[in-house]
C-alpha positions in Angstrom: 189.8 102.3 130.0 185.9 102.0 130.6 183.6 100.1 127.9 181.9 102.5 126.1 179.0 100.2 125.0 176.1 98.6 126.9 175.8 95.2 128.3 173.6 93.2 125.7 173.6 95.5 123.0 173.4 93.7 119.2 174.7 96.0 116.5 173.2 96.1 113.0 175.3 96.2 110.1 179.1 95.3 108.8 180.8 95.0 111.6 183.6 97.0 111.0 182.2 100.3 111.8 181.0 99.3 115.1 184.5 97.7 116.1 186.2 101.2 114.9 183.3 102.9 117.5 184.2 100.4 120.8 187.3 101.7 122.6 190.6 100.5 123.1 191.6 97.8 125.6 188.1 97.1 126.9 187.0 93.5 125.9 187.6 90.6 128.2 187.3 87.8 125.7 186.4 88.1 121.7 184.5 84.4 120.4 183.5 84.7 116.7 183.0 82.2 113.7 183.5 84.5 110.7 182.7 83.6 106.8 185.7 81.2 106.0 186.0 82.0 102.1 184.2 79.0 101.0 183.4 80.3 97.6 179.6 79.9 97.8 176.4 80.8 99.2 175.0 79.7 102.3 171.1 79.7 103.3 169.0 79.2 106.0 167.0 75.9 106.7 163.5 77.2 105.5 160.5 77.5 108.0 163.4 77.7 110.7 164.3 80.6 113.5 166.4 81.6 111.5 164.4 81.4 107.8 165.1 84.0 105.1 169.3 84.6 106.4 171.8 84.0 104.1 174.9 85.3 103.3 177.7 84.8 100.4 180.8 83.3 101.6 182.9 84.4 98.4 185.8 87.2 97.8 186.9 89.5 95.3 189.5 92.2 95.3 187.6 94.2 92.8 184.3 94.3 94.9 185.4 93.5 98.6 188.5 95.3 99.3 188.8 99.1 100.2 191.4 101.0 98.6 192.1 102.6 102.1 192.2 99.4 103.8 195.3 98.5 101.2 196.5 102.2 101.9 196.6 102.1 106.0 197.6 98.1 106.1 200.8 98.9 103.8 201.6 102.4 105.7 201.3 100.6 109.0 201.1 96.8 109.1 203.5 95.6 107.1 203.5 91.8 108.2 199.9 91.7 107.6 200.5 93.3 104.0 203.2 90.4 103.5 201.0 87.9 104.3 198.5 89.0 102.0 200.7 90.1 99.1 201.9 86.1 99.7 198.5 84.3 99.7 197.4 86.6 96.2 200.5 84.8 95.0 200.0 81.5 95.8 196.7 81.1 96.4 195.0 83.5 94.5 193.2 86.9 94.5 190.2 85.6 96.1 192.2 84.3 99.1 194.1 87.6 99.4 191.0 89.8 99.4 189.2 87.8 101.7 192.4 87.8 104.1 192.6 92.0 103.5 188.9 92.0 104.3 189.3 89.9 107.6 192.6 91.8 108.1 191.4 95.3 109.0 188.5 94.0 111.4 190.8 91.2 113.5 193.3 94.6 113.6 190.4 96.5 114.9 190.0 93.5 117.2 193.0 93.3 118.7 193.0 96.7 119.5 189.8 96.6 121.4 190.7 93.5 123.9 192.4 93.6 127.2 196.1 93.3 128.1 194.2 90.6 129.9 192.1 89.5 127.3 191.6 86.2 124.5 190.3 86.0 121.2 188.8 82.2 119.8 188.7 82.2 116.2 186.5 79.7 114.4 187.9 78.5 111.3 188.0 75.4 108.8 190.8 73.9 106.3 189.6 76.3 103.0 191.7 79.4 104.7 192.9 78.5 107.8 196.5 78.3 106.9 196.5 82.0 106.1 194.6 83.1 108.8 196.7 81.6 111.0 199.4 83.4 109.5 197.3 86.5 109.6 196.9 86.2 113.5 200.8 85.4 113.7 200.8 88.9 112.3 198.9 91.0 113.9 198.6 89.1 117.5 201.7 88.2 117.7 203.1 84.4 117.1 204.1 84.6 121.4 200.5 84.8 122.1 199.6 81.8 119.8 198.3 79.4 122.2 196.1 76.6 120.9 194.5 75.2 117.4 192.1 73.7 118.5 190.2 70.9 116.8 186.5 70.9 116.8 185.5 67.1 115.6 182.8 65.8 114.5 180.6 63.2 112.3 178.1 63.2 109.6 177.9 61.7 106.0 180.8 62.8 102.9 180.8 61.6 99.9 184.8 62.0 100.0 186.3 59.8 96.7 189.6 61.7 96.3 190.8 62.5 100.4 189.2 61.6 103.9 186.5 63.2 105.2 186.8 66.5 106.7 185.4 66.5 110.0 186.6 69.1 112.0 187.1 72.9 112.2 189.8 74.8 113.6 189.4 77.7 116.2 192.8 79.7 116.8 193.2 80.4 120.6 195.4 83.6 121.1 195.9 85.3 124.3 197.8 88.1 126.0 200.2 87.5 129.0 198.0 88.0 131.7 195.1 86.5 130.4 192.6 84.4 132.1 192.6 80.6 132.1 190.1 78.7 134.3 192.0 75.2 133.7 189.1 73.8 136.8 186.1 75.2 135.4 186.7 73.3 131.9 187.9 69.9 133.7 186.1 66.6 131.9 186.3 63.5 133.4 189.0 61.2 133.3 188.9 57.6 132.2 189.6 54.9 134.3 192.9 54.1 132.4 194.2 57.6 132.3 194.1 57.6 136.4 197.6 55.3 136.2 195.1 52.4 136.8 193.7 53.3 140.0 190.8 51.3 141.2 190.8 52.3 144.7 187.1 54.7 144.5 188.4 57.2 147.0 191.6 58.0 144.5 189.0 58.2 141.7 186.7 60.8 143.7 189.3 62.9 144.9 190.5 63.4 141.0 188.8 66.7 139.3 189.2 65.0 135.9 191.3 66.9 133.4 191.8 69.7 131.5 190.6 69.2 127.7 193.0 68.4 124.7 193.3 70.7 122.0 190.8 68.6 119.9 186.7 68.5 121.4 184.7 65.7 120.0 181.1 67.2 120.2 178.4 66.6 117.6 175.9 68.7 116.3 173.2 67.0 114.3 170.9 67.9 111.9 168.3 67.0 114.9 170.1 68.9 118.0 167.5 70.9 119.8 169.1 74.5 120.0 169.7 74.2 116.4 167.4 77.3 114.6 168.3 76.4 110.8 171.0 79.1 110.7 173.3 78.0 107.9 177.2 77.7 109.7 175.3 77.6 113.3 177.9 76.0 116.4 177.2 74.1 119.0 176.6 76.2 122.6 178.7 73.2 124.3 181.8 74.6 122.6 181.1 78.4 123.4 180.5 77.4 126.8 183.7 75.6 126.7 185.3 78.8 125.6 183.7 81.5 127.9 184.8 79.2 130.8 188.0 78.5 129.9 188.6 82.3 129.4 186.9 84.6 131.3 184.9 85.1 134.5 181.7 86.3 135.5 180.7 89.8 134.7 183.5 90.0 131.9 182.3 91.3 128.9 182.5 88.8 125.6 182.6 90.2 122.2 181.2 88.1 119.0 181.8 91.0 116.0 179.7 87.9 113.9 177.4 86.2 115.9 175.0 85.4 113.3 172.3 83.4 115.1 173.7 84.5 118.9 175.5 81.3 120.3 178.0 83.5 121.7 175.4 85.7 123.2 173.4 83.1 124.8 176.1 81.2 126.1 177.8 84.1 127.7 174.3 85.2 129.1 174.2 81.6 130.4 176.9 82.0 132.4 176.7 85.5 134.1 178.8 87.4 131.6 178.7 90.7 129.8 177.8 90.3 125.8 177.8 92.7 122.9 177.1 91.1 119.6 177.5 92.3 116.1 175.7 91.2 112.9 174.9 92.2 109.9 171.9 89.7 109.1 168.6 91.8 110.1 166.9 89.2 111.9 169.5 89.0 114.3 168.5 91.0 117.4 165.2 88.7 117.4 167.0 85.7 117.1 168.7 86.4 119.8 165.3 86.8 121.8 163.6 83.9 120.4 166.7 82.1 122.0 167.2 83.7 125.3 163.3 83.0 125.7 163.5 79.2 124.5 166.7 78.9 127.0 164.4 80.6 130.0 166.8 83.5 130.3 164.0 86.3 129.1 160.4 87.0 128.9 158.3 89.9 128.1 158.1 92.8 130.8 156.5 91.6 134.3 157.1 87.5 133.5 159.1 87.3 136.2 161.4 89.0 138.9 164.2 86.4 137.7 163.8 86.6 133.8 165.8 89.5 132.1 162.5 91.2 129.5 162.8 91.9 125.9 163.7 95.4 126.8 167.0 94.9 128.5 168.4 93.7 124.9 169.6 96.3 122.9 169.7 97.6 119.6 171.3 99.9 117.8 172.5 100.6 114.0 174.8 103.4 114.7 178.2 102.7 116.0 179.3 103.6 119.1 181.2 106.8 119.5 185.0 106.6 121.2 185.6 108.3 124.4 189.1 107.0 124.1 192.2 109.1 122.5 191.1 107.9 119.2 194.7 105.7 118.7 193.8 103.1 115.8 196.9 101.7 116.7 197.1 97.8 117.4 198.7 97.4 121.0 201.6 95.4 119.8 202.6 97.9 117.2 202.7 101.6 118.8 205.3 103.7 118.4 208.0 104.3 120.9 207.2 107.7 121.1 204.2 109.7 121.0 203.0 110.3 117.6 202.4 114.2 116.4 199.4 114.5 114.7 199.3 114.2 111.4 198.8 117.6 110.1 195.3 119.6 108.7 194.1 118.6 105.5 192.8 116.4 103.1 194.4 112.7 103.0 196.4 111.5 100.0 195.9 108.4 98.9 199.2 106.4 98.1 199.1 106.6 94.4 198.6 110.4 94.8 201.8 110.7 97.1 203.8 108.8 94.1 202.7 110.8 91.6 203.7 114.1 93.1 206.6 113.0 94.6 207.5 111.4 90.7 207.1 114.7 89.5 209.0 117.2 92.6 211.5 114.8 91.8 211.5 112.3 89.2 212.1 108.4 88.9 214.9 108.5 91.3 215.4 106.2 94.6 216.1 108.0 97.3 218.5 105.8 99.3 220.7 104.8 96.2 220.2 107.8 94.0 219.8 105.6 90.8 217.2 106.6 88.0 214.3 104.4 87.0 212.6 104.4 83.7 209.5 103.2 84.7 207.4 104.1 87.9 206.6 100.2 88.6 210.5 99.8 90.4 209.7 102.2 93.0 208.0 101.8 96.1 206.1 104.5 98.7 208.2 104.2 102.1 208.7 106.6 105.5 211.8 108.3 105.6 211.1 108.4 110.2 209.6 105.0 110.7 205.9 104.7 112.0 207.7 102.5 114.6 209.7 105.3 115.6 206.7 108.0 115.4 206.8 109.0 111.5 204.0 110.2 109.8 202.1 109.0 107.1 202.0 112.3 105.7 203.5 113.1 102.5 206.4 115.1 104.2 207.7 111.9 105.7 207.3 110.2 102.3 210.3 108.8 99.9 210.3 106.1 96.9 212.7 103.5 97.1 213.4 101.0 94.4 213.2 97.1 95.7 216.7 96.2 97.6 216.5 99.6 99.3 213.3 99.2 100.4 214.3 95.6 101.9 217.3 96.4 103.6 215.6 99.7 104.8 212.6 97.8 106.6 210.9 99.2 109.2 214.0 100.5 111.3 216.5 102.8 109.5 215.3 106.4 109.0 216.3 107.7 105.4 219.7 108.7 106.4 220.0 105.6 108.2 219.2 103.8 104.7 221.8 105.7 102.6 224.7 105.5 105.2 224.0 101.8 105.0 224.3 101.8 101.4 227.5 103.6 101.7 228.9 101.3 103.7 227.6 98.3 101.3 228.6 100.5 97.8 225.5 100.6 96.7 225.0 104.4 96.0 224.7 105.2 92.2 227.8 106.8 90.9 227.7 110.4 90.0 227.9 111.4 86.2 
């Protein structure tokens, strides 16, 4: 499928839009540091590149989370659902709106990388439990191939636990993805050569490939640093890009804030589209290429990229694709029909008619309910085995139907297994 968005192109605005607009199974390599649901505010240093950005870091379901985000995650994602229905249990509403939230873009991501393709998420300790679980979800836990540690050191006033000095960036990749093991090779110490002393056995050795932990500061002082509030080091983009991609890939950051993907993928010959929804952005990302020597204004010089080559755009790019918003990992068998003319119900609107065609009764066991709350919205085809979302293909199930139903027995599947178990209500 060809990209259909421009080499060095930043978009302006929630990201999620823009990832809905870039078609399926075109992205090489996706490196982004989302908000981690820190529960606070975060600012900019002031009189710094990046003065003036901010951004709040907190969740709510009330305020942050789309009715038809719930609505398509619970028709056709149902591990992500359970791993957000879990963390509003145990760790709160906050945790399972900002998991929804993150949810329907890393879905959106997944669709848009490569069978060949990576994704790098940048995470700390506040959610990365969940997220990981998230990922599990949607990537598949197969693909799971790294958590690695990003250390480092700096003053905590820690009185209760030990300071927490590293993040966590969850390495996933598909089966035939790239992995340059020799262009991410550090040197290797003298001990960890079996003891060698003999020079020529030293030379001859291209060092090793990298644990899953990278000790690399970033202080307060660091040159590249521009005063963005949750800025990263280049050193472990670069490690990154390397490791997983080649030149003239294209790299995808859906929140590159104050552009150290961009810049490091620029750095080393790859493609870059960057997504943001901070407004100073797209001349951040200037101000940096310039300051690294990678662009100048028009006519500076044969070698410099110019100002103009960098686009921007606050409209999302439009899909020459089939349109499927289907993950890879979770099409159907078959080829879906399409869902038919008319205006889209929401789910409470499909329970509520379906409650009154046919009243508080479970389909797959034929008992009556009293109360609405005991029955749930389910497919009586599958979506993994091309049902539709539409009301047509809709039933309500009360609780141990809907489990032992899952997503693999068709209605008649459901009550012939109940049959068998003797759990069909008894007629009057």
């Amino acid at each position: 499928m060809l990209l259909n968005v421009t080499n060095r192109t930043l978009f302006h605005g929630d990201n999620l839009p823009f990832l809905r607009g870039i078609n399926s199974n075109t992205i090489h390599l996706i490196a982004t540091d989302p908000p981690f649901n820190k529960g606070r505010d975060f600012h900019a240093t002031p009189d710094s590149l990046a003065a003036g950005a901010r951004f709040e870091d907190r969740w709510s379901w009330d305020n942050d989370v789309h009715q038809d985000w719930v609505d398509q995650i619970q028709d056709d994602w149902p591990a992500v659902w359970a791993v957000i229905d879990a963390a509003r249990v145990a760790a709160g509403e906050d945790m399972a709106a900002y998991l929804c939230w993150l949810g329907v873009r890393l879905l959106e991501m997944y669709r848009v990388l490569r069978d060949d393709g990576s994704i790098y998420l940048h995470i700390d300790h506040t959610a990365q439990a969940w997220v990981k679980a998230l990922m599990d979800a949607i990537f598949g836990r197969k693909h799971f191939r790294n958590e690695i540690a990003w250390c480092y050191t700096g003053p905590q006033r820690a009185l209760r636990h030990f300071p927490r000095k590293h993040d966590t960036i969850l390495f996933y990749s598909l089966p035939d993805a790239t992995f340059n093991r020799d262009a991410v090779r550090v040197p290797s110490k003298w001990n960890e050569l079996g003891g060698f002393s003999d020079p020529d056995v030293i030379r001859k050795n291209k060092g090793k490939v990298p644990e899953d932990w990278w000790h690399m500061t970033f202080g307060p002082n660091t040159r590249e640093r521009v005063g963005y509030p949750t800025q990263k080091p280049l050193a472990v983009y670069e490690r990154i890009i390397k490791a997983s991609s080649n030149e003239g890939d294209f790299v995808l950051d859906p929140f590159c804030g104050c552009a150290t993907t961009p810049i490091a993928a620029e750095r080393l010959g790859r493609q870059w589209v960057g997504i943001d929804i901070w407004d100073k952005a797209h001349q951040t990302v200037i101000d940096r290429l310039q300051k690294e020597g990678l662009a100048g204004p028009e006519g500076a010089s044969d070698r410099l990229m110019t100002f103009g080559q960098i686009g921007y755009s606050t409209v999302p790019p439009i899909r020459s694709d089939d349109g499927d918003t289907a993950a890879p990992i979770l099409k159907t068998k078959q080829k879906r029909i399409n869902e038919p003319p008319g205006p889209k119900m929401t789910r409470k609107q499909m329970v509520d008619i379906l409650i009154e065609e046919s009243g508080m009764h479970c389909a797959g066991c034929d008992r009556a309910f009293d109360d609405p709350l005991y029955l749930q919205l389910d497919h009586k085809t599958p979506r993994a085995e091309g049902g539709l979302n539409h009301i047509s293909n809709r039933m309500l199930l009360c609780g141990p139907c809907n489990q032992i139903k899952s997503d693999k027995l068709t209605l008649n599947g459901l009550r012939a297994e109940n049959q068998k178990r003797g759990r069909m209500a008894r007629s009057a």
